[in-house]
N, C-alpha and C positions, 0 to 999 in steps of 0.2 A: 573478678577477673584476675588474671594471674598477672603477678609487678612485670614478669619481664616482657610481656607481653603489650602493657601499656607503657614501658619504656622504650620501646624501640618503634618507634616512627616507620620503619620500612616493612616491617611485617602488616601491618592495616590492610594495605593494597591487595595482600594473598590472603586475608581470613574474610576481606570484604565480596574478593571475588570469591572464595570457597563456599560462601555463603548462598550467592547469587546462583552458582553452577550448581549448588545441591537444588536448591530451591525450583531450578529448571527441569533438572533430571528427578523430581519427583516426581514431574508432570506429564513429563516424556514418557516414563516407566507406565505410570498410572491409562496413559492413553493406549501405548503399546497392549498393558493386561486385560484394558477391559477391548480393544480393537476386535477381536476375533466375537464379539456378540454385536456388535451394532449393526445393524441391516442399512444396505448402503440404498435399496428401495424402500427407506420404511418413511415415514411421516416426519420426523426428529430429524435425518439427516436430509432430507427435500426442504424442510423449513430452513434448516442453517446454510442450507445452501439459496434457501432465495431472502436471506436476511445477510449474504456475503453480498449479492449483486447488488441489494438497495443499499448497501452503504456505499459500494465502490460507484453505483453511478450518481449519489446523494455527496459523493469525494468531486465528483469531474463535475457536476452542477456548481456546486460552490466555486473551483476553480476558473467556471468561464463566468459568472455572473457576482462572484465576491471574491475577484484574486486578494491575495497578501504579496509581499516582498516586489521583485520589480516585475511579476504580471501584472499587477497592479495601475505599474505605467504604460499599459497596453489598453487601446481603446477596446469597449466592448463589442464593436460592429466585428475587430479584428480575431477577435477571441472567438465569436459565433460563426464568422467566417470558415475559419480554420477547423472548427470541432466539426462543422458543414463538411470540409473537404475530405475530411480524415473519415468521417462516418462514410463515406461517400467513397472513398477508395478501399474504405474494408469490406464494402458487398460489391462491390465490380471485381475487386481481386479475389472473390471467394471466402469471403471472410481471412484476410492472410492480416492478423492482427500487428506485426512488426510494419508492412507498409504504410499500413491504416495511420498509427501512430507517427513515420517519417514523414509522411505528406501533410499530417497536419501542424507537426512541428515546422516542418521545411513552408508551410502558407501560414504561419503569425510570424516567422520571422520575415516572409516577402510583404507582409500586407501592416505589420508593425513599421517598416521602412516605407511602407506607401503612404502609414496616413500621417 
């Protein structure tokens, strides 16, 4: 590596991120070139798309029945409660995913103060 480069401390921060941002933008590019062949009806992107929903609902499992940090200090009736209300107001509202999500934040915080 070259001295003046390992002599000066403040240059790291711009060859660390330069690193990072190629290392993204090859992936970016790579995704962009091959984009125009993948079939968005094919087998390959209906898989990755039902291996996106089992993690994101395999995310929200854990969070209402193994929280970390301070959900943790939330009872679990309040936890099941809430995801109840939320699932519950995202098919009465037509599936409107933002309200879905404020009613069930807005019932473990009323039902975390109740128990």
């Amino acid at each position: 590596m070259a001295e003046w480069l390992a002599d000066s401390p403040f240059l790291w921060p711009f060859v660390v991120m330069t690193a990072a941002a190629l290392a993204t933008y090859v992936w970016r590019a790579l995704g962009v070139a091959l984009s125009g062949q993948i079939d968005p009806e094919g087998a390959v992107f209906e898989w990755v798309g039902c291996v996106a929903y089992a993690l994101l609902a395999a995310l929200i499992a854990r969070m209402i029945v193994l929280p970390v940090g301070p959900l943790a200090g939330t009872a679990l009736s309040a936890r099941l409660a809430a995801a109840v209300i939320a699932l519950a107001i995202f098919f009465v509202t037509r599936r409107n995913i933002g309200l879905g999500v404020a009613a069930g934040a807005c019932a473990l915080v009323l039902l975390t103060w109740a128990f």
